[in-house]
C-alpha positions in Angstrom: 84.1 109.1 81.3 83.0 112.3 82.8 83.6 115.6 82.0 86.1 116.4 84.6 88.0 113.3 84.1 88.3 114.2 79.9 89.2 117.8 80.8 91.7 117.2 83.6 92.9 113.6 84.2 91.8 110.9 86.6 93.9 112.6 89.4 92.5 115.7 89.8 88.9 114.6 90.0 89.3 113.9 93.4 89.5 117.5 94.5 87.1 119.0 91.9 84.5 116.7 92.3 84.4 118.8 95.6 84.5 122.2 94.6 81.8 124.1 95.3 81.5 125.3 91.6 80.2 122.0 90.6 77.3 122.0 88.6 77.9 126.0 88.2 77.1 127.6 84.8 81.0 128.5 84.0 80.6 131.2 82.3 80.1 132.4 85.7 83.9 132.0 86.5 85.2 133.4 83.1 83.1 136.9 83.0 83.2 139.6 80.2 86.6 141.9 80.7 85.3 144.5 83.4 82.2 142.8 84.5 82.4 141.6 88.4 84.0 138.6 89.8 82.4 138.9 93.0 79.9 136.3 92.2 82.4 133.7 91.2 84.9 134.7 94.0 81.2 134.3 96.5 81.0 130.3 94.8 84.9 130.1 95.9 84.7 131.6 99.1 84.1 128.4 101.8 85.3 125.9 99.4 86.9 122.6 100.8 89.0 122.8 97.7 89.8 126.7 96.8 93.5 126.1 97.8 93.7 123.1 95.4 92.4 125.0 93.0 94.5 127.5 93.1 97.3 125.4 92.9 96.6 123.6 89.8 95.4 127.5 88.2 99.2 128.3 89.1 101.1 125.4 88.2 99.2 125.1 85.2 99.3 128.4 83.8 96.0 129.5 83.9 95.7 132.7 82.0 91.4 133.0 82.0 88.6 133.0 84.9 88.5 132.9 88.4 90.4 129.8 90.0 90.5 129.4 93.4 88.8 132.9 94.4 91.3 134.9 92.3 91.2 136.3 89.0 94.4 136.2 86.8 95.4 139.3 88.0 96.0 138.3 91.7 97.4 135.1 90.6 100.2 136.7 88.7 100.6 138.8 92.3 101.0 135.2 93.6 103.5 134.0 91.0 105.5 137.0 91.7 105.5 137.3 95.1 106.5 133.6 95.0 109.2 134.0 92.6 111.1 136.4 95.2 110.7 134.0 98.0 112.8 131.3 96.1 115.0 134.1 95.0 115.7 135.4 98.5 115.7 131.8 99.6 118.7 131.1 97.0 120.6 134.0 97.8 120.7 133.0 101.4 121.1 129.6 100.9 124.3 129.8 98.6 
């Protein structure tokens, strides 16, 4: 079994083992607090997969690194800003 398999299941290989940030030291993606992600953001940036990525960062709670070409930071923006659209949506729904 490979390592992506152990870490994350047989179903989300299929996407990673697309990812431009295969075979990418990871530190790269999980940098010092205050050091630059523009690096790891560059990796992301063109990715076939940076929208699955995301994705599986978000619904999976990840609190560390750079997922998708966002830190934890702008996911949280994300989350929130997400959170108010199904608010919104259930006020005017009901």
């Amino acid at each position: 079994m490979d390592l992506v398999s152990l870490l994350y299941g047989r179903q989300e290989q299929s996407w990673q083992a697309q990812a431009n940030c295969m075979g990418v030291d990871p530190d790269l993606f999980f940098p010092e607090r205050g050091a630059s992600t523009s690096e790891a953001k560059e990796v992301c940036r063109g990715c076939v997969v940076q929208e699955d990525c995301l994705e599986y960062a978000l619904a999976n709670g990840e609190k560390f690194g750079i997922w998708g070409g966002m830190s934890e930071r702008e996911r949280r923006r994300v989350r929130r800003a997400r959170a108010l659209q199904r608010r919104a949506s259930d006020v005017a729904a009901g």
